[in-house]
DOLUMKOL-108857 format. One record per residue (C-alpha): residue number from 1; x, y, z. Coordinates in steps of 0.5 Angstrom, whole numbers. Example, Ala and Ser with C-alpha at 12.3 -4.5 7.8 and 13.67 -1.06 7.14 Angstrom:
BEGIN
<pt><n>1</n><c1>25</c1><c2>-9</c2><c3>16</c3></pt>
<pt><n>2</n><c1>27</c1><c2>-2</c2><c3>14</c3></pt>
***
This chain:
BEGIN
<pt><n>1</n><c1>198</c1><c2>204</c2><c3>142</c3></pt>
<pt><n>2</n><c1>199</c1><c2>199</c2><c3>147</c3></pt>
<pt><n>3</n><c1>196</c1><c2>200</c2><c3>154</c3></pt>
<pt><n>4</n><c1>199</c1><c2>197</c2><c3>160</c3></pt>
<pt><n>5</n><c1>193</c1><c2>192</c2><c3>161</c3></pt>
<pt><n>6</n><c1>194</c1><c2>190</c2><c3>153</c3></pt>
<pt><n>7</n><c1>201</c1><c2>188</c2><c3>154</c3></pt>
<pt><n>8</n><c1>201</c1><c2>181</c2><c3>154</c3></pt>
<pt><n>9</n><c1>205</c1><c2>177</c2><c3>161</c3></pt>
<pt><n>10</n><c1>213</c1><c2>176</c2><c3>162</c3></pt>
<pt><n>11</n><c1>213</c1><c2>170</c2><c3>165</c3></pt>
<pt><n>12</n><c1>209</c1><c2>165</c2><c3>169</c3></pt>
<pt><n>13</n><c1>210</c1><c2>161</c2><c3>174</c3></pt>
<pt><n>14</n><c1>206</c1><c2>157</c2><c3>178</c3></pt>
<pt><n>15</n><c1>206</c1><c2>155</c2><c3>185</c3></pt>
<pt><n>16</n><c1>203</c1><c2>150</c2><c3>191</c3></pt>
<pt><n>17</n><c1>201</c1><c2>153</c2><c3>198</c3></pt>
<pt><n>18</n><c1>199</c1><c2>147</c2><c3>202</c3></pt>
<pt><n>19</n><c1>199</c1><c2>151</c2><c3>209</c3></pt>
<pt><n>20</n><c1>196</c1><c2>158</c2><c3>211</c3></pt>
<pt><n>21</n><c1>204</c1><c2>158</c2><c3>214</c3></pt>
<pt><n>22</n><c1>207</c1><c2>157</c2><c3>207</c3></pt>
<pt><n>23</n><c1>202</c1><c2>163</c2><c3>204</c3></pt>
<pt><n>24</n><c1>206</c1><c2>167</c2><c3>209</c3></pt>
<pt><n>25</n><c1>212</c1><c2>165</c2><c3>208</c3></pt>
<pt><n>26</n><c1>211</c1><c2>166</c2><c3>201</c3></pt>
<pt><n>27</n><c1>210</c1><c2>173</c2><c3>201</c3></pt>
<pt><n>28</n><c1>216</c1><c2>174</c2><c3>206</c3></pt>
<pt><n>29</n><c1>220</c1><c2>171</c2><c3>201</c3></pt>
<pt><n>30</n><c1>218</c1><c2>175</c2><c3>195</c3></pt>
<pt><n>31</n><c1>218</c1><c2>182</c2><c3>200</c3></pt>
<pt><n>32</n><c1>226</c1><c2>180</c2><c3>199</c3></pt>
<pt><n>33</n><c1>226</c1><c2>182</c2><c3>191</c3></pt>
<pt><n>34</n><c1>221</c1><c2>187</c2><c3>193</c3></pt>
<pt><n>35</n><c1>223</c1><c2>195</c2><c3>192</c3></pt>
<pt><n>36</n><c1>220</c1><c2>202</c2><c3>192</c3></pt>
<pt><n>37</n><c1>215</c1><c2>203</c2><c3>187</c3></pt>
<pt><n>38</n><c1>213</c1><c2>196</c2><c3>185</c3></pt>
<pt><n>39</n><c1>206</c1><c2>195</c2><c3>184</c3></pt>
<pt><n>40</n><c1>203</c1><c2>187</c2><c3>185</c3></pt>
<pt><n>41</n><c1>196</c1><c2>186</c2><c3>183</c3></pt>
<pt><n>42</n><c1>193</c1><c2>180</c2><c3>188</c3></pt>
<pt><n>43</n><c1>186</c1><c2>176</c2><c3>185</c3></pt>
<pt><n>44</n><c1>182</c1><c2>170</c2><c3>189</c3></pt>
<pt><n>45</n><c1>176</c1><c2>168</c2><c3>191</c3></pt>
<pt><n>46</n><c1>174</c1><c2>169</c2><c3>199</c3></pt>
<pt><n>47</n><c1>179</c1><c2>166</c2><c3>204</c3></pt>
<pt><n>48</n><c1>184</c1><c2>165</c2><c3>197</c3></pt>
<pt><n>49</n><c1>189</c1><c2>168</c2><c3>202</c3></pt>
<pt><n>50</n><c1>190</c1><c2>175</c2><c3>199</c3></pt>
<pt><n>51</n><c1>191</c1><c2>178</c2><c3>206</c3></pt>
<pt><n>52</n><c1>195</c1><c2>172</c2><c3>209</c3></pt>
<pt><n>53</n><c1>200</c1><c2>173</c2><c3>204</c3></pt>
<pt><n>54</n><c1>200</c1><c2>181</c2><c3>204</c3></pt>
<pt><n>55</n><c1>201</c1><c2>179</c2><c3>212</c3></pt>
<pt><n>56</n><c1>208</c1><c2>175</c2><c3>210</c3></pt>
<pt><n>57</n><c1>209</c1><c2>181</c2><c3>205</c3></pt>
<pt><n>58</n><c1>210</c1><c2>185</c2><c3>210</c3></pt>
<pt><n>59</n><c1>213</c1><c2>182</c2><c3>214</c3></pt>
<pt><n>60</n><c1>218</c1><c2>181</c2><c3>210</c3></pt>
<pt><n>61</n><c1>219</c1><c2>189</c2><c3>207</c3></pt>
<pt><n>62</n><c1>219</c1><c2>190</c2><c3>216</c3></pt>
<pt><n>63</n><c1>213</c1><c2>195</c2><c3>216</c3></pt>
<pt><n>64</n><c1>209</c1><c2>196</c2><c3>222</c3></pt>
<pt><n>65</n><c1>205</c1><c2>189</c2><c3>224</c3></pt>
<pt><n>66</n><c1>197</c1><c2>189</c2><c3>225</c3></pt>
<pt><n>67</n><c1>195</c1><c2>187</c2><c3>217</c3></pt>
<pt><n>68</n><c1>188</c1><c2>186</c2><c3>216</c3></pt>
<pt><n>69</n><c1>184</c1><c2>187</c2><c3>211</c3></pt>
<pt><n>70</n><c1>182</c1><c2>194</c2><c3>208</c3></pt>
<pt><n>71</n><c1>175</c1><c2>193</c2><c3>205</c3></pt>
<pt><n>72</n><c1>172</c1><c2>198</c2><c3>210</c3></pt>
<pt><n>73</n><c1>177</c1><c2>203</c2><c3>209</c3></pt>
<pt><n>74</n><c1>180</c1><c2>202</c2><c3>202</c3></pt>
<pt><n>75</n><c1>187</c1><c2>204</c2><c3>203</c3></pt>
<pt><n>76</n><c1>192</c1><c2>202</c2><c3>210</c3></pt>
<pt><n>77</n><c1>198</c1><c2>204</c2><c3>210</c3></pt>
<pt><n>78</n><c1>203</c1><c2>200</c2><c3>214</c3></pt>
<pt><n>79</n><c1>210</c1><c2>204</c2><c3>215</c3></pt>
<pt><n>80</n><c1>217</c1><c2>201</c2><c3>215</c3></pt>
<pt><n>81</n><c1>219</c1><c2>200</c2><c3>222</c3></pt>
<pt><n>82</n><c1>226</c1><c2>202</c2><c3>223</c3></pt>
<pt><n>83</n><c1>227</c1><c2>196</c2><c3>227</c3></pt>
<pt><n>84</n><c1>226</c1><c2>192</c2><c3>221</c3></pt>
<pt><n>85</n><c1>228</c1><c2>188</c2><c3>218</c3></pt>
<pt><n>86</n><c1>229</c1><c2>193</c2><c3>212</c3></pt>
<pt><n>87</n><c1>231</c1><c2>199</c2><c3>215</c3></pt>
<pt><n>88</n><c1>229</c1><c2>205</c2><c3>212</c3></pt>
<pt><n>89</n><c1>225</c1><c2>200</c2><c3>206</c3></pt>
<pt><n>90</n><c1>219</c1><c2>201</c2><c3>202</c3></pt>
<pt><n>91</n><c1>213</c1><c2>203</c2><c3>207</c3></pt>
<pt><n>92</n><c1>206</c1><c2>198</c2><c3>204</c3></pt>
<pt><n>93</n><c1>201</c1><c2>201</c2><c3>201</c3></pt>
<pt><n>94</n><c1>194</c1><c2>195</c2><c3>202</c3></pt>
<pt><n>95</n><c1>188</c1><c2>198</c2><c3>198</c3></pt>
<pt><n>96</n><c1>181</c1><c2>193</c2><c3>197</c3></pt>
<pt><n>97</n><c1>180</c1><c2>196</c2><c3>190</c3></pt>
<pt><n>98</n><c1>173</c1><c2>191</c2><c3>190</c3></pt>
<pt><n>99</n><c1>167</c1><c2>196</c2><c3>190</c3></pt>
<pt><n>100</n><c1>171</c1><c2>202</c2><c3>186</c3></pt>
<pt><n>101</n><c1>169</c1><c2>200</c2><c3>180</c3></pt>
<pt><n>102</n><c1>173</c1><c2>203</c2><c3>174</c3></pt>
<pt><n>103</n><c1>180</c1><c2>206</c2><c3>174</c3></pt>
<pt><n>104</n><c1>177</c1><c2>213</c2><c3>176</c3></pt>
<pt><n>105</n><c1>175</c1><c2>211</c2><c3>182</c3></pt>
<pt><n>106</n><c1>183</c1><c2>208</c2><c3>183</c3></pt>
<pt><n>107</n><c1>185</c1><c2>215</c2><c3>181</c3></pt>
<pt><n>108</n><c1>180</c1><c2>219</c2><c3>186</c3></pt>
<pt><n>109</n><c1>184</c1><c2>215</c2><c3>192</c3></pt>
<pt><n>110</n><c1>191</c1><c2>219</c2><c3>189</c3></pt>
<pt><n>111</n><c1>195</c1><c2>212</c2><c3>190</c3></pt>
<pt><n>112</n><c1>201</c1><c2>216</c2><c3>185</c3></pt>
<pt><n>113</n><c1>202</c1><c2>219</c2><c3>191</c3></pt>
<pt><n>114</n><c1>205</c1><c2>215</c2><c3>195</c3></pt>
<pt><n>115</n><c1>207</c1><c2>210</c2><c3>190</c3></pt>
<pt><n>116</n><c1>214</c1><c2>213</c2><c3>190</c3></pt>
<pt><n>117</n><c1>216</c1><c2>211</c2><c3>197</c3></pt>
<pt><n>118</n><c1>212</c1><c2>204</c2><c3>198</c3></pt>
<pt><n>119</n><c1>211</c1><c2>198</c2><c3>195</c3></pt>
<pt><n>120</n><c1>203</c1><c2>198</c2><c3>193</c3></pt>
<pt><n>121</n><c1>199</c1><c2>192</c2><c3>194</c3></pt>
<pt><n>122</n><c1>191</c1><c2>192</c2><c3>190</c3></pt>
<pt><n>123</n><c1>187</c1><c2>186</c2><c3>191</c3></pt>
<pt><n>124</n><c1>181</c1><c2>185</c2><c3>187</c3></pt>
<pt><n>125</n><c1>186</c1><c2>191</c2><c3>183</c3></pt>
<pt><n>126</n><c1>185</c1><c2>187</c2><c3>176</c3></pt>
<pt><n>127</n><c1>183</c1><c2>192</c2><c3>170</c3></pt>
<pt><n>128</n><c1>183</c1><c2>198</c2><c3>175</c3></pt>
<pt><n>129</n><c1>190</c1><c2>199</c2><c3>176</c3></pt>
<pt><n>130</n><c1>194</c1><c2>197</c2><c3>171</c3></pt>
<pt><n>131</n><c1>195</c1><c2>205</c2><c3>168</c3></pt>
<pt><n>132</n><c1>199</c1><c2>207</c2><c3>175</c3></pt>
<pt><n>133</n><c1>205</c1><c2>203</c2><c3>173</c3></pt>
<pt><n>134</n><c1>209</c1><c2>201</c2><c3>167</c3></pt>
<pt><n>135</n><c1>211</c1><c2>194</c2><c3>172</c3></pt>
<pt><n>136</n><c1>206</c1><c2>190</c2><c3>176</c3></pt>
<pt><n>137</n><c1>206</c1><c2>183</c2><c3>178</c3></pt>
<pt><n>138</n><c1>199</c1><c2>179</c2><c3>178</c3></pt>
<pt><n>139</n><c1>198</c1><c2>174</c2><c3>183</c3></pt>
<pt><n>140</n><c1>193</c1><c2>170</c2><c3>183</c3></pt>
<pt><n>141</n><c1>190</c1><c2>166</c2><c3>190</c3></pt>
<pt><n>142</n><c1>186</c1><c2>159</c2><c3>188</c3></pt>
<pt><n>143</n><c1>184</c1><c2>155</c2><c3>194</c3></pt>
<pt><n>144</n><c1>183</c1><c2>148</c2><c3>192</c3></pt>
<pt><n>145</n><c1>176</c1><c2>147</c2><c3>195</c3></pt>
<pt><n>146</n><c1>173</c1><c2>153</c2><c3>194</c3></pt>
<pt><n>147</n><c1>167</c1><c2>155</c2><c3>198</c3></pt>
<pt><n>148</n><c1>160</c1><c2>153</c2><c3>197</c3></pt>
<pt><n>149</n><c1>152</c1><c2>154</c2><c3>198</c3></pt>
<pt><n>150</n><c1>149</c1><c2>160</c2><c3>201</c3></pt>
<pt><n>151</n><c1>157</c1><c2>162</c2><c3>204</c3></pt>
<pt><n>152</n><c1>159</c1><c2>163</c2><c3>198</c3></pt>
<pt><n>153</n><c1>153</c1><c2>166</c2><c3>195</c3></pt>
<pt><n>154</n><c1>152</c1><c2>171</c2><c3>201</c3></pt>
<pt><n>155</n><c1>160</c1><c2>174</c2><c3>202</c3></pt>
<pt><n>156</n><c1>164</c1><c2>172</c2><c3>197</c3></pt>
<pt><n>157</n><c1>166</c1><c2>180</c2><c3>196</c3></pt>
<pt><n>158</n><c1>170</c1><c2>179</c2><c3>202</c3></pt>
<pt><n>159</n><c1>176</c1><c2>175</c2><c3>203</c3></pt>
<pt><n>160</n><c1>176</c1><c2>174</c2><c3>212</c3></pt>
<pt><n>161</n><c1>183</c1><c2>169</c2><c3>212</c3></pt>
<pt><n>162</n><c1>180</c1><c2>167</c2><c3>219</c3></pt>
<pt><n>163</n><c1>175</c1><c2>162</c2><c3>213</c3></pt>
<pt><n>164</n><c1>183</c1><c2>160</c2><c3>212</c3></pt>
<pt><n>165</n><c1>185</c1><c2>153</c2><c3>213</c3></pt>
<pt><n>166</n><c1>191</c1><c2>150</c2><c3>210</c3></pt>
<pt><n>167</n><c1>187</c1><c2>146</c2><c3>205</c3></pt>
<pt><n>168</n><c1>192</c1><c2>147</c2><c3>198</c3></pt>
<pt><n>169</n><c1>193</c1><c2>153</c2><c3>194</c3></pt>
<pt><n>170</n><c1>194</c1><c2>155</c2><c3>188</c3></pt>
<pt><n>171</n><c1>199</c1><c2>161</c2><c3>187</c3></pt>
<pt><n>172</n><c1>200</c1><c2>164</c2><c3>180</c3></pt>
<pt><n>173</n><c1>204</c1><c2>170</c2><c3>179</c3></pt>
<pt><n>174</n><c1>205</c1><c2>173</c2><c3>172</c3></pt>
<pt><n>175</n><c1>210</c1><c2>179</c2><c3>171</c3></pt>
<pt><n>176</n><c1>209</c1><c2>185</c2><c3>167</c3></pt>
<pt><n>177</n><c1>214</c1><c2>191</c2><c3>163</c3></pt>
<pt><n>178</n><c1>221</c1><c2>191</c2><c3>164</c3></pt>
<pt><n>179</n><c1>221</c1><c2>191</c2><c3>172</c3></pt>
<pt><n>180</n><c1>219</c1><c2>185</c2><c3>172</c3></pt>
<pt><n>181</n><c1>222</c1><c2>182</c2><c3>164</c3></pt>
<pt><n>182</n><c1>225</c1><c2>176</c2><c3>169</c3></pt>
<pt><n>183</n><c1>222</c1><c2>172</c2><c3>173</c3></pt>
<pt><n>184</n><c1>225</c1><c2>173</c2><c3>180</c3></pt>
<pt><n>185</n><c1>231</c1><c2>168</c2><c3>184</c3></pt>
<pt><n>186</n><c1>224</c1><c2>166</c2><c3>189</c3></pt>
<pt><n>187</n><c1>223</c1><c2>160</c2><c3>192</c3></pt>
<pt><n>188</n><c1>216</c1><c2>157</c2><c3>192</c3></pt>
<pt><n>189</n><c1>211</c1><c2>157</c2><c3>198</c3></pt>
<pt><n>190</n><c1>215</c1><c2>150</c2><c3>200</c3></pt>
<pt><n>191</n><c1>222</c1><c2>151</c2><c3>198</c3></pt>
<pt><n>192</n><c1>222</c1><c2>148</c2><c3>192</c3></pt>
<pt><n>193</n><c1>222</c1><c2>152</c2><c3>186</c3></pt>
<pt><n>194</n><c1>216</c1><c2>153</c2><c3>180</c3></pt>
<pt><n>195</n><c1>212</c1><c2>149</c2><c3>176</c3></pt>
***
């Protein structure tokens, strides 16, 4: 029997920030076709701009502002505001999954609690999270650079995006089960559409 880490990808589609302000606005647009329960799985090395696009996310579902990352505290949830631009939308669940190291340790923080009413980010969530949904988009955030040297060796477990500059990024976004069988109306991080 297949599990939902064995399913192969829906689609793929590749995208190309050349700003930290195109990542944002990236997430923003995705918020658009985001709704309750969906889960999103973001991988990238240190100042990839995990955080900078959940930023543009939550913008985007109108819950309250002050996103940063959860590395010290693992969980944050961020209320939809009723000002918003989505009153009454999906609240944002961000969870830093790099030092839990197996699926268990996801379950030991009860995010099935709160999945009925939030969208649920995970970074670093990559074969921890899979089992709490049958549908999961995975983005991957690449800098075209990179990090090198003792910078890299001593915090790359740690993605601070204030290392974020607007060299490109690569943005790869795979979608998973039946929420995601098609790939979303969604413009890129410049406008234009997809590679």
């Amino acid at each position: 029997m297949s599990t939902p880490e064995d399913l192969p990808a829906n689609w793929e589609k590749t995208f190309t920030a050349t700003t930290a302000e195109q990542t944002h606005a990236f997430g923003a647009r995705l918020a658009e076709v985001l709704q309750t329960g969906d889960l999103l799985v973001l991988s990238g090395e240190l100042g990839a701009g995990k955080t900078t696009f959940t930023q543009g996310l939550g913008e985007g579902l109108g819950v309250r502002p002050g996103i940063i990352s959860p590395t010290f505290v693992l969980v944050r949830i961020h209320p939809n505001l009723p000002d918003g631009p989505r009153p009454g939308g999906p609240d944002l669940v961000h969870v830093d999954a790099y030092r839990l190291g197996s699926a268990a340790e996801i379950d030991d923080i009860d995010l099935e609690n709160t999945m009925d009413s939030s969208v649920t980010v995970v970074e670093w969530g990559h074969e921890r999270v899979e089992h709490l949904s049958d549908s999961r988009l995975e983005i991957d955030l690449h800098r075209a650079i990179g990090l090198g040297g003792a910078a890299a060796s001593t915090s790359s477990s740690l993605d601070f995006d204030a290392e974020d500059t607007d060299e490109p990024r690569t943005i790869v976004m795979r979608g998973y089960g039946p929420r995601w069988a098609n790939f979303p109306e969604l413009a890129g991080p410049d406008g234009g559409a997809a590679c």
